[in-house]
C-alpha positions as CSV (number, residue, x, y, z in Angstrom):
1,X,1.8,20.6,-115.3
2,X,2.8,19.8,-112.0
3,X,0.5,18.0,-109.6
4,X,-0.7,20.1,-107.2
5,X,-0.9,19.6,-103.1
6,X,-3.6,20.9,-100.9
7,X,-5.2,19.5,-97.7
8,X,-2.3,17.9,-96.8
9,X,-1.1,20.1,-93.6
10,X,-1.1,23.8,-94.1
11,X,0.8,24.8,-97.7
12,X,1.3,27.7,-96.4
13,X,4.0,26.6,-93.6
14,X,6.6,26.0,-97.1
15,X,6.0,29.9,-98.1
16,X,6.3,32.2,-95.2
17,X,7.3,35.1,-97.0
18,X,3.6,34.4,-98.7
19,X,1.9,33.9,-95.4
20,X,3.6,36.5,-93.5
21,X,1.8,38.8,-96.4
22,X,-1.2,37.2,-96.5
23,X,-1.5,37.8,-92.2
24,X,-0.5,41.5,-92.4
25,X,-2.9,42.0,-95.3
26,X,-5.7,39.9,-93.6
27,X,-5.3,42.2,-90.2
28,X,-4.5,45.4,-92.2
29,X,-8.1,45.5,-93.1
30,X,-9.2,45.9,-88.8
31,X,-7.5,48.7,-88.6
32,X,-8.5,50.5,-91.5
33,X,-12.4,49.9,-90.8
34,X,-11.6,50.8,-87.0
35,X,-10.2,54.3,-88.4
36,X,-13.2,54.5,-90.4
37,X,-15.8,53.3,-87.5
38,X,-13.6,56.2,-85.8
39,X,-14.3,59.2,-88.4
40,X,-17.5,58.4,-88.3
41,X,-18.0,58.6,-84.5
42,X,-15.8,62.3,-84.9
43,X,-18.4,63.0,-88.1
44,X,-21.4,62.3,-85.9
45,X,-19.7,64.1,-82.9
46,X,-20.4,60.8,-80.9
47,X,-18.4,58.8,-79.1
48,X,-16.5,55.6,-80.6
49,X,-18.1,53.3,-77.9
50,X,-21.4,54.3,-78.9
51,X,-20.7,54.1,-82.9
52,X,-18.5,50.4,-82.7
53,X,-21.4,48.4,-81.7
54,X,-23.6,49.6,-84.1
55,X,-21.6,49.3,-87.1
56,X,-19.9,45.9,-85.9
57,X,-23.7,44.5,-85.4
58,X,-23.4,43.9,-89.5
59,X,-21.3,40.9,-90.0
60,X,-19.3,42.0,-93.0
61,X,-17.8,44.9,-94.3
62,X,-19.3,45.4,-97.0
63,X,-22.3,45.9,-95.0
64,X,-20.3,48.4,-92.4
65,X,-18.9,50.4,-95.6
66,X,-22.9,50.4,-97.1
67,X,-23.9,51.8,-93.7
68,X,-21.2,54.3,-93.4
69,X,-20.7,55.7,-96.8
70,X,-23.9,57.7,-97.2
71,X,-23.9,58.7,-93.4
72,X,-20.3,60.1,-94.0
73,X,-20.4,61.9,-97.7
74,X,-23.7,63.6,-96.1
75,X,-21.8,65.1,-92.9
76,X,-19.1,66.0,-94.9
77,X,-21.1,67.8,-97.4
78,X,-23.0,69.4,-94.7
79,X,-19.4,70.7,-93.7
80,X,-18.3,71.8,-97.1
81,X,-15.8,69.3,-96.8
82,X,-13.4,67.4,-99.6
83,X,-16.5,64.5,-100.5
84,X,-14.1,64.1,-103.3
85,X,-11.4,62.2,-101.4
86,X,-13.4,60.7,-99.2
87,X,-15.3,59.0,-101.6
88,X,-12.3,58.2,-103.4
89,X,-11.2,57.0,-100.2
90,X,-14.5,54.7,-99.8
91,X,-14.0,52.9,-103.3
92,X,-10.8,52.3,-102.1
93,X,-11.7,50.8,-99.2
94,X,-14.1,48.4,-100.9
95,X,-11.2,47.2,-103.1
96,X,-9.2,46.7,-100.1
97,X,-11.8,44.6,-98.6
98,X,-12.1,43.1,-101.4
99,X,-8.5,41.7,-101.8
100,X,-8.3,40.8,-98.1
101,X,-11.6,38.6,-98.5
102,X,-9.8,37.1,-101.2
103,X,-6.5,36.3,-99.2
104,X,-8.2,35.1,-96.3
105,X,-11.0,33.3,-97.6
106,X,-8.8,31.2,-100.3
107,X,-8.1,27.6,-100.7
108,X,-4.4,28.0,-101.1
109,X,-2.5,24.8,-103.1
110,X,1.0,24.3,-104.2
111,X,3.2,22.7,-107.6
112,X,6.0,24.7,-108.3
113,X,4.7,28.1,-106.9
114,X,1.4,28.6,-104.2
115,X,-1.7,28.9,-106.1
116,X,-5.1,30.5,-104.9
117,X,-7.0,27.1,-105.9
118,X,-10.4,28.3,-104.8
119,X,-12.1,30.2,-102.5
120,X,-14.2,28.6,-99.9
121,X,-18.2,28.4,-100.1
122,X,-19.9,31.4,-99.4
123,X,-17.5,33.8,-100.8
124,X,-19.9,36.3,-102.9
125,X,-19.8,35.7,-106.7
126,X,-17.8,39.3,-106.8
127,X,-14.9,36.6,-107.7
128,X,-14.2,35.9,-111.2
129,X,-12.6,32.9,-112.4
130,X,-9.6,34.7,-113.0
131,X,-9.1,35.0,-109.2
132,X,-8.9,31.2,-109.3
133,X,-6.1,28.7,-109.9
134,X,-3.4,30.4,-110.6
135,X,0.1,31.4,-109.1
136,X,0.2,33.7,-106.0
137,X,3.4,35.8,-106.3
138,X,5.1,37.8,-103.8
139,X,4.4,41.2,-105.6
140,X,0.6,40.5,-105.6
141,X,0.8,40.4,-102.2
142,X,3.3,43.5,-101.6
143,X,1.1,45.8,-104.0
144,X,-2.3,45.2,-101.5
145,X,-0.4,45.4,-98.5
146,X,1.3,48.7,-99.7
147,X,-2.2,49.6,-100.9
148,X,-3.7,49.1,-97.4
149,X,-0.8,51.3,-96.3
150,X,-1.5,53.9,-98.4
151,X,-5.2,53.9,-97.5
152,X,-4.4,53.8,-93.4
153,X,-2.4,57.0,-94.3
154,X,-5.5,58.6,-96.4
155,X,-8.2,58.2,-93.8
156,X,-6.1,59.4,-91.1
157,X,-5.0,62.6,-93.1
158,X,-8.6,62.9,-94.2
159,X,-9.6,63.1,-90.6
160,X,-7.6,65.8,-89.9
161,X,-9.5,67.6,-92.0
162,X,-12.9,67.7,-89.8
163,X,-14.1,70.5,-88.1
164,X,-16.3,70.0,-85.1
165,X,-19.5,72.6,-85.8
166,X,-19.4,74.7,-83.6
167,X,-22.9,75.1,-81.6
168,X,-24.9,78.2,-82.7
169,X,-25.6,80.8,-80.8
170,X,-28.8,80.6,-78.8
């Protein structure tokens, strides 16, 4: 095996195809919570700048989808609306997350392809082992960005989809 380089200046100057990727992936994941933060201010019949600080007081998403998922399959239930997709759309979301943690949390090293070599202290345990030293390939990285393309797309159809309730007659 080849010796591997890390610490030594950033390894990821020598693969910017990889960190152009990693970047879009890693800022991908703002908007999609933003477009969630934002169905859930429509859901709620609030306004966004009430609903932002009060999800972004939790300092991880995880935490922002745990607070909004229940809150939002409720309301959409109470509409008699598709809870299917949008708890499909949740799950996928936490996967997402999940991946962009990954990527922007890793220890990135280099032989004669860039590794994931670790991932920095603190990162939950939801890790395995397998996410650990080993090659980082180009399609990796263009299968989650297309996946946080796909699920930008499915929140904002799903949106469409609301119906403000309409106030009943007094």
């Amino acid at each position: 095996m080849t010796a591997v380089t890390f610490g030594v200046g950033p390894v990821l100057e020598d693969y910017p195809e990889h960190a152009k990727l990693i970047g879009i992936i890693v800022t991908s994941w703002n908007d999609i919570e933003h477009a969630l933060v934002m169905l859930l201010a429509l859901c709620m019949g609030q306004q966004f700048l009430l609903i932002h600080p009060m999800v972004y007081a939790l300092r991880n998403s995880v935490a922002r989808l745990d607070i909004m998922e229940p809150t939002l399959l409720e309301l959409f239930k109470q509409q008699k609306l598709d809870t299917k997709e949008l708890a499909s759309i949740l799950a996928e979301a936490r996967k997402v997350a999940k991946a962009r943690n990954m990527y922007a949390h890793a220890v990135y090293g280099a032989s004669d392809t860039l590794r994931i070599l670790d991932l920095q202290e603190g990162i939950p345990a939801i890790f395995t082992q397998q996410d650990k030293n080993r090659p980082l390939k180009i399609e990796e990285l263009t299968d989650a960005l297309q996946r946080s393309i796909s699920l930008s797309h499915r929140i904002a159809t799903l949106s469409q989809t609301w119906r403000t309730p309409q106030p009943k007659p007094a």
